[in-house]
C-alpha positions in Angstrom: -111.6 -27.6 49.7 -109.4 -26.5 52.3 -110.2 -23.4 54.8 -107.6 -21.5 56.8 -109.3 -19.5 59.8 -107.0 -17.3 61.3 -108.1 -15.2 64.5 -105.6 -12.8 66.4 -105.7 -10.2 68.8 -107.1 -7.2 67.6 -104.1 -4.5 66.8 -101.7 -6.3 64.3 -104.4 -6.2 61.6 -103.6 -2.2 61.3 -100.5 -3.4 59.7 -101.3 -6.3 58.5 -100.8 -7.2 54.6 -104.0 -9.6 53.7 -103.5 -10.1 50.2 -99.7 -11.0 51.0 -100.7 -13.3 54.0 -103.1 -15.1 51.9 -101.1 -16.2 49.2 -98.7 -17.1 51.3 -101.2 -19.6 53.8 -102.2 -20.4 50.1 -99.0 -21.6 48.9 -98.0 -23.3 51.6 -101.8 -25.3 51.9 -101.7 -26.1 48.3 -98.0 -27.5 48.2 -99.2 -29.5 51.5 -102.1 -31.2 50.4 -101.8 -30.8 46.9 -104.9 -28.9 46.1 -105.1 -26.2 43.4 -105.4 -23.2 44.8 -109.0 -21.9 43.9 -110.2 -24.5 46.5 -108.1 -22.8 49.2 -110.7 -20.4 50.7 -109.4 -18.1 54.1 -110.6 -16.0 56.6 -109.0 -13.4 58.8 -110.5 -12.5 62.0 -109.4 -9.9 64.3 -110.8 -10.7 67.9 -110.9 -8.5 71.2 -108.7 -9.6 74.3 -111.6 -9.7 75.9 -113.6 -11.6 73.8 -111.0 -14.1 73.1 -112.0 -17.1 75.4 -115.8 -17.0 73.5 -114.8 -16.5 69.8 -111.6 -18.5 69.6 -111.2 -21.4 72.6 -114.8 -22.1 72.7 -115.6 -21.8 69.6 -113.0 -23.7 67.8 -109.8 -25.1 70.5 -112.5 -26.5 72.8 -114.9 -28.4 70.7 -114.8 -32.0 70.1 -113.8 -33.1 66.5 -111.5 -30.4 66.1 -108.0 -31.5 66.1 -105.5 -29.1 67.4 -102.6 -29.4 66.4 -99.8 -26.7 67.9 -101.8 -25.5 71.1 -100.2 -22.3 72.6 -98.1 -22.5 75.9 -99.2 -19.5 77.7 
């Protein structure tokens, strides 16, 4: 059961399409890993400049066992 957890900086969510995102993280997760997708569950998270650094590195790019795999280049 795969889950997509995507956080961004508040603002693009105004004109964001969720329905069209999803199916397309959905598509491209189920071709991947060859799951059908009603295991394929997501989450979209719109997080605060300033409260980046707690909700998103801390809580996901800095814990051990997680495996990043693109990390940004600020």
């Amino acid at each position: 059961m795969p889950h997509i957890n995507l956080s961004f900086h508040q603002g693009p969510e105004e004109t964001l399409d969720p329905e069209a995102l999803s199916q397309a993280l959905t598509e491209i997760v189920t071709k991947k890993l060859g799951v059908e997708s009603q295991y394929v569950s997501i989450t979209i998270q719109p997080v605060a400049k300033e409260d980046w650094c707690v909700l998103v590195i801390d809580k996901y790019i800095n814990q051990s066992g997680y495996q990043v795999v693109k990390p940004v280049t600020y």
